[in-house]
N, C-alpha and C positions, 0 to 999 in steps of 0.2 A: 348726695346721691348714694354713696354708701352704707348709710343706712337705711335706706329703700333697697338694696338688695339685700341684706339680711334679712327686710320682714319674710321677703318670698325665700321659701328654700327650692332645694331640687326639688325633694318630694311634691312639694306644690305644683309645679310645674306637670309632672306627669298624674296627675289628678286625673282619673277619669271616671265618669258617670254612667254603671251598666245601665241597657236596657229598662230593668225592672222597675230604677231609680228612677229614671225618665217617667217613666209611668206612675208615680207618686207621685212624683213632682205636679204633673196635669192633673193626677186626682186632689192632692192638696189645694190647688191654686183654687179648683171649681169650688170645691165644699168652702175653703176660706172665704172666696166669691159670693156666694150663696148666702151665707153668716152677713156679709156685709149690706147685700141686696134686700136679705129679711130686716136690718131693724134701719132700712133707710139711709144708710151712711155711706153711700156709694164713692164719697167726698175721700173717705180714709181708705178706701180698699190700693189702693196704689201705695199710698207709703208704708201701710201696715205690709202687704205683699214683701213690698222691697227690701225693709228693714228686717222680717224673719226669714226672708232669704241669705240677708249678709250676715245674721248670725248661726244660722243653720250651715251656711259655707263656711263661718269662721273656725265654727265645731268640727266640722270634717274636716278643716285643712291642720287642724290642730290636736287631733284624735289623740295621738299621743301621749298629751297632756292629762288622759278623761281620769287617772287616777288621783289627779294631785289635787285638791281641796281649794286651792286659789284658783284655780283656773274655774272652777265651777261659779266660786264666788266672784270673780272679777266679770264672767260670764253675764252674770245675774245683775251686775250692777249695771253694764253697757245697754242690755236691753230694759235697764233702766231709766237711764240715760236716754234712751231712744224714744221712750213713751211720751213724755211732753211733746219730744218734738212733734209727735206724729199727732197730738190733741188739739195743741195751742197753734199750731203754724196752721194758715189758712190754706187749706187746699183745693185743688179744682177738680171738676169731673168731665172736664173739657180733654182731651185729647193732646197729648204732648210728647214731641218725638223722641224715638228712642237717643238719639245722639245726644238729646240733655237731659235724660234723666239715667241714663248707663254711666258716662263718668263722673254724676254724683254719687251713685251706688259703690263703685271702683271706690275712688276717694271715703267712701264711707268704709268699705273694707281693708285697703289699706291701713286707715287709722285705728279700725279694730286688733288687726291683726299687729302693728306696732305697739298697741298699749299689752297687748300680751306679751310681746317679747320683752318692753321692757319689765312689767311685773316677772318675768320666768326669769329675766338674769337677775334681779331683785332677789325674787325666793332663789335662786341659787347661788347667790354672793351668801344668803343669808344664811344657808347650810353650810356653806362652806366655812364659813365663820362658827357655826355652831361646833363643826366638826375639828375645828382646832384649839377651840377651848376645852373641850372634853378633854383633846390627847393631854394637858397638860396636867 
């Protein structure tokens, strides 16, 4: 359980989403909507929705990071990661409540967000090693 409170920090917690952001958010979801509606895939527009939501969250919970080169690439490979799942796994267009498909999403950010923290204490163990062979 301790290391479930590390993934989340303070700053996480006070996260909050102006107005304007809101309003992207609805514009996105429609136009992404739309895209799926036009080539008939209506099958994907839920998981596709969900999974660039948790990494669009992970980005902002992790902003911090936007300078450091790994986190871009570890970025890239998650929502790599996430694209089979969203092709190959059979999906519905049926109607399924929010209470099972939210703490699958949760649990899928979670997990995102722990693979970053351990890659970030990685590349920082890794500096930190570089930084003492140098003094020597």
């Amino acid at each position: 359980m301790s290391s479930v409170k590390k993934v989340i920090t303070k700053e996480d917690k006070q996260l909050r989403l102006p107005w304007w952001g809101v309003l992207c958010v609805i514009a996105g979801t429609i136009l992404f909507g739309l895209l799926f509606l036009e080539f008939g895939r209506l099958d994907l527009a839920r998981p596709s929705l969900i999974t660039a939501a948790i990494m669009v969250l992970a980005i902002i919970m992790r902003w911090r990071l936007k300078r450091h080169v790994w986190f871009w690439i570890t970025m890239v490979i998650l929502a790599a990661l996430h694209f089979p799942l969203i092709l190959f796994v059979p999906w519905t267009t049926r109607w399924i409540p929010a209470f099972v498909t939210i703490p699958i999403g949760i649990a899928d950010l979670y997990l995102v967000l722990w693979v970053l923290s351990t890659v970030e204490k990685l590349m920082g163990e890794q500096k930190a090693a570089e930084k003492g062979t140098r003094s020597l």
